[in-house]
C-alpha positions in Angstrom: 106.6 -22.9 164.0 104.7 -20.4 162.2 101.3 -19.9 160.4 100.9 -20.4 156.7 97.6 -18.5 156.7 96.9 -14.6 158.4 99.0 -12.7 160.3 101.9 -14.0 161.8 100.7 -13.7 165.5 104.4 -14.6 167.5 102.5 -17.0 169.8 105.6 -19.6 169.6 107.9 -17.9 168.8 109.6 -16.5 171.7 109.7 -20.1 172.7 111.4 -21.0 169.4 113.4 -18.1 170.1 115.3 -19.0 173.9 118.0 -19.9 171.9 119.0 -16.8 170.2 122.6 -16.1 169.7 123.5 -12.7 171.7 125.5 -10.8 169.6 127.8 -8.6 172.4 128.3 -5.6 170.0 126.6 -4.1 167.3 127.4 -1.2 165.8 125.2 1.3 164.7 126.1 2.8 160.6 124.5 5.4 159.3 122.4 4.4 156.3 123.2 7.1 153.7 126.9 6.1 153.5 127.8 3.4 151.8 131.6 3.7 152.2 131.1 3.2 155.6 128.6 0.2 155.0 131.4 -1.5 153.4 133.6 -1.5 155.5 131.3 -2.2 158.6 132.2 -5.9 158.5 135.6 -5.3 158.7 135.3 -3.7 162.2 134.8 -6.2 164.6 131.3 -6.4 165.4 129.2 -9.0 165.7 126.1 -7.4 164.1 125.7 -4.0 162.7 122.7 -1.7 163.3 121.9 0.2 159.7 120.7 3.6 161.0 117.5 5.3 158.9 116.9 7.5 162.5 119.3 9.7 164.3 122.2 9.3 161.8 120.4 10.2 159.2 119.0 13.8 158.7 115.6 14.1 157.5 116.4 15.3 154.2 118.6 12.3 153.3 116.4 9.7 154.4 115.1 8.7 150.8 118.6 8.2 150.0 119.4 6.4 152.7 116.4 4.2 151.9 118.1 3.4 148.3 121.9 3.1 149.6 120.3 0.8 152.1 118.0 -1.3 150.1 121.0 -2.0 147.3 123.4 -2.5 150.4 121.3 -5.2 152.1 120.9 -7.4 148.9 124.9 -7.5 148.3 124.9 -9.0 151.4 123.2 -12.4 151.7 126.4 -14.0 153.9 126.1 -11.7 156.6 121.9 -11.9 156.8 122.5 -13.1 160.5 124.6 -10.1 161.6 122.4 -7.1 160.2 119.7 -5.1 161.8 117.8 -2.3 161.0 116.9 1.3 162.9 113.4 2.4 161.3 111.8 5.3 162.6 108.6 5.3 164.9 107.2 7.9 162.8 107.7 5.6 158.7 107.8 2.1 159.8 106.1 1.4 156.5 108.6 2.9 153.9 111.7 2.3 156.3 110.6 -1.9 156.5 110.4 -1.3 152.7 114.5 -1.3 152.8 114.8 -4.7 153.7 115.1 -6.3 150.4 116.7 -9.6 151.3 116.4 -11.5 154.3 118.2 -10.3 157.9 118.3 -10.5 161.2 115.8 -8.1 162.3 114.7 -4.6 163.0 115.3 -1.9 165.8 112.3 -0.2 166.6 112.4 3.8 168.6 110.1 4.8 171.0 109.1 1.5 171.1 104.9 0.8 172.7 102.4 -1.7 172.3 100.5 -0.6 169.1 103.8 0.8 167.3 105.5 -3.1 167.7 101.8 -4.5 166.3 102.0 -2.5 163.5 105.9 -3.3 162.9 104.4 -7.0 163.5 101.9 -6.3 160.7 104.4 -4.9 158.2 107.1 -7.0 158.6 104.9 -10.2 157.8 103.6 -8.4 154.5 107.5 -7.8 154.1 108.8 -11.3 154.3 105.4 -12.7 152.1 107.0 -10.3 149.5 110.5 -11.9 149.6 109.1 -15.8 150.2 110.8 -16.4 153.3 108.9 -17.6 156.8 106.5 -15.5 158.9 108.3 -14.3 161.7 111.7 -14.9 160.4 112.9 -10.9 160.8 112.7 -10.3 165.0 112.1 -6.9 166.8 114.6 -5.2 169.3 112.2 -2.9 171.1 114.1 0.7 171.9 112.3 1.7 175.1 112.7 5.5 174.7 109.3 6.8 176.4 107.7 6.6 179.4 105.2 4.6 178.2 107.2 2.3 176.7 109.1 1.5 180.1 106.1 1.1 181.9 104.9 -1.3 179.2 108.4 -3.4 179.0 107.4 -6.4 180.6 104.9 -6.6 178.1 106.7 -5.5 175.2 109.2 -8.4 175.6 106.2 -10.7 175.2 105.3 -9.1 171.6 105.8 -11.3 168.2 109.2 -11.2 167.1 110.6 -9.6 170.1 113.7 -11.7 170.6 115.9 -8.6 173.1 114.9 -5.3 174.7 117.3 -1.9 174.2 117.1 1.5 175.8 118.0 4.9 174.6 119.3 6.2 178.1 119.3 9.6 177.0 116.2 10.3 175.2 114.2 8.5 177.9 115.8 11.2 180.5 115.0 13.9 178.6 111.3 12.7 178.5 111.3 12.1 181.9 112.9 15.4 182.9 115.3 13.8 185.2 118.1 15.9 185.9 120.7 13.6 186.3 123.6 12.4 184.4 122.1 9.7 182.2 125.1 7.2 182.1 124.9 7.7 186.1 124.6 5.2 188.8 120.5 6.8 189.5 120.0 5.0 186.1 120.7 1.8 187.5 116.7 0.8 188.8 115.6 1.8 185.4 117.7 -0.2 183.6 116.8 -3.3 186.0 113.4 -2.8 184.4 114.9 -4.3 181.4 117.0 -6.9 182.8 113.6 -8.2 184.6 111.2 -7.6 181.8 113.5 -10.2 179.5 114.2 -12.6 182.4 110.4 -13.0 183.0 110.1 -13.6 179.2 112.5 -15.6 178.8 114.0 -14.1 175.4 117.7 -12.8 175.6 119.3 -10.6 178.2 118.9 -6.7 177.1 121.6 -4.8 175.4 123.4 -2.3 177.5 122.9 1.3 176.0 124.9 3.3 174.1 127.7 5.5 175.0 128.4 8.6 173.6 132.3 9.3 174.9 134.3 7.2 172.5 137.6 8.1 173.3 137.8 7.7 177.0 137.8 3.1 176.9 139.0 3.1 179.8 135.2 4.8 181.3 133.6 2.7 178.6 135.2 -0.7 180.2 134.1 0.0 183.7 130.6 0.9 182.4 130.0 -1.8 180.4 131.5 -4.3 183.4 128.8 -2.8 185.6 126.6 -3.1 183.2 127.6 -6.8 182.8 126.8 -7.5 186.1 123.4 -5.8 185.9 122.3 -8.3 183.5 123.2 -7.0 180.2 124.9 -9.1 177.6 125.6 -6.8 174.8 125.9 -3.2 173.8 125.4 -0.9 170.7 128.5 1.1 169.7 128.4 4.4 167.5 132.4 4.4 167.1 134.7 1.4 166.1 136.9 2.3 168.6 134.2 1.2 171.2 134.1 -2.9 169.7 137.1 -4.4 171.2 136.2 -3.4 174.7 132.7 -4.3 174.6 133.7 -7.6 173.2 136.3 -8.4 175.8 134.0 -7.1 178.6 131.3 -9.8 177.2 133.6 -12.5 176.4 134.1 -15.2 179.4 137.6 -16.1 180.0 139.0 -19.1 179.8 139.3 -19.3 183.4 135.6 -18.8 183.8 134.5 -21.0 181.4 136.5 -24.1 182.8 135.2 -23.2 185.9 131.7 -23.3 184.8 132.0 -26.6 182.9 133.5 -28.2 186.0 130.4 -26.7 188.1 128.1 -28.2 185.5 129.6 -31.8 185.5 129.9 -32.0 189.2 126.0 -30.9 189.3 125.3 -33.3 186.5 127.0 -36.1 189.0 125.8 -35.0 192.2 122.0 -35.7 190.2 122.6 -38.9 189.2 123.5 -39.8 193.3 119.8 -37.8 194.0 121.1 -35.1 195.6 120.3 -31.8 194.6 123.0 -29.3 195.8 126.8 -30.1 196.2 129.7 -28.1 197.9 132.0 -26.9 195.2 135.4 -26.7 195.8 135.7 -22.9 197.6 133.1 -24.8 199.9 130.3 -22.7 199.2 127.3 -24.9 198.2 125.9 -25.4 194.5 122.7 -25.8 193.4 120.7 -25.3 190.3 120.7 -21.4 190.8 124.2 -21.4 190.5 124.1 -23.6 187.2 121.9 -20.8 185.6 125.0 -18.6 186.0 127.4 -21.3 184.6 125.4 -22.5 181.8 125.2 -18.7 180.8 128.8 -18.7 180.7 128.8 -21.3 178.5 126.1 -20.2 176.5 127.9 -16.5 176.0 131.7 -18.6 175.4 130.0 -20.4 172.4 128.3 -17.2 170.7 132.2 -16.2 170.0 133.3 -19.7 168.7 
């Protein structure tokens, strides 16, 4: 799957990559507080963001660095569920944190030759700690204008496994003067959901929201945002996990219909026909099986 001699180029794996578990929440820590590293596990988050950017003021970002690097190697268990915010401006001594194995890296402002040089780094990164090219994948942030011009292509990039947006630094540069969590958002966040469909990696996590005290605005974002096309979302507050998972968590109800869908389809093919009517009496064919097998695919991630 990947190349034992240069740079690790990516060219399979995105393919390899279809298959990538969607975590529904992940929780962004800052990176200079280890009593809250600690107990970021214990929160109810399927993956946790380490934050070296916006959490962390400039002045304690070589301590960060050092809580971060000695955090990340007492943690070999939970490789899988950790991610890392570097900041577009030290992607070099910010990769330099990751002193074991993990899941990937979150990169700001994401663009074309900022994700090549991540590329570049990382590879150097895991050479150092022995483990396979391309092992440690990207989340894209798209933040600029440029970047969400460029996200169809940045979901094609090595390592890119999911796209992310920073909703409210990307109005800002774009001088919108609307309410960033507002429904004129939504054609900008389709970009997204297109960008990763036509690439094929994961659907895009939803962006973040700020208000975590009102869950009951948080719950009817994130179902709209569901039905957009997202399948996770980043949290800065514990308070925000429960509801983001339950909003991204099929019920049961849905997932029996879905299986029931899928084995009358699997039937109907074996008589050569390739549409069925299901029982409401609308007719099923394989669009509709994309939308149960992501069902399915979304029940499992929680098992």
């Amino acid at each position: 799957m990947y190349e034992s001699r240069g740079l690790y180029t990516g060219e399979v794996d995105n393919q390899a990559r279809r298959g990538f578990v969607q975590a529904r929440s992940l929780l962004y820590v800052p990176g200079d507080k280890r009593n809250l590293l600690d107990k970021a596990f214990s929160r109810g988050a399927d993956a946790v963001i380490l934050d070296l950017e916006d959490a962390v003021v400039p002045s304690q970002k070589k301590i960060a660095r050092e809580v971060m690097s000695e955090w990340i190697q007492s943690q070999a268990a939970r490789a899988s569920q950790i991610w890392v915010r570097i900041n577009a401006d030290s992607p070099e001594e910010d990769i330099a944190v990751i002193t074991a194995p993990i899941a990937g890296v979150m990169v700001p402002r994401a663009e074309s030759a900022l994700l090549a040089n991540v590329d570049e780094l990382l590879t150097l990164r895991e050479d150092f700690l022995d483990i396979a090219r391309g092992e440690i994948a990207v989340i894209p942030l798209i933040e600029t204008a440029s970047g969400l011009l460029s996200a169809a292509s940045l979901a094609t990039m090595p390592r890119v496994v999911r796209l992310a947006i920073g909703r409210v630094d990307l109005a800002g540069e774009l001088g919108l003067g609307v309410d960033p969590e507002g429904p004129e958002f939504r054609t900008i966040l389709l970009q997204l959901v297109i960008a990763s469909s036509a690439a094929r990696i994961s659907a895009p996590l939803a962006p973040t929201s700020t208000d975590f005290r009102d869950l009951d605005a948080l719950s009817e974002s994130t179902e709209a945002l569901m039905k957009l096309g997202f399948r996770g979302r980043t949290a800065i507050h514990p308070a925000q996990l429960a509801v983001i998972n339950e909003v991204f968590t099929p019920t049961s109800e849905e997932v029996h219909r879905a299986k029931s869908l899928i084995a009358a389809f699997e039937e109907s093919t074996r008589q050569e026909s390739g549409v069925f009517v299901g029982e409401d009496g609308r007719m099923v064919d394989a669009a509709v099986m994309r939308s149960a097998r992501d069902i399915l695919s979304r029940s499992r991630s929680t098992e």
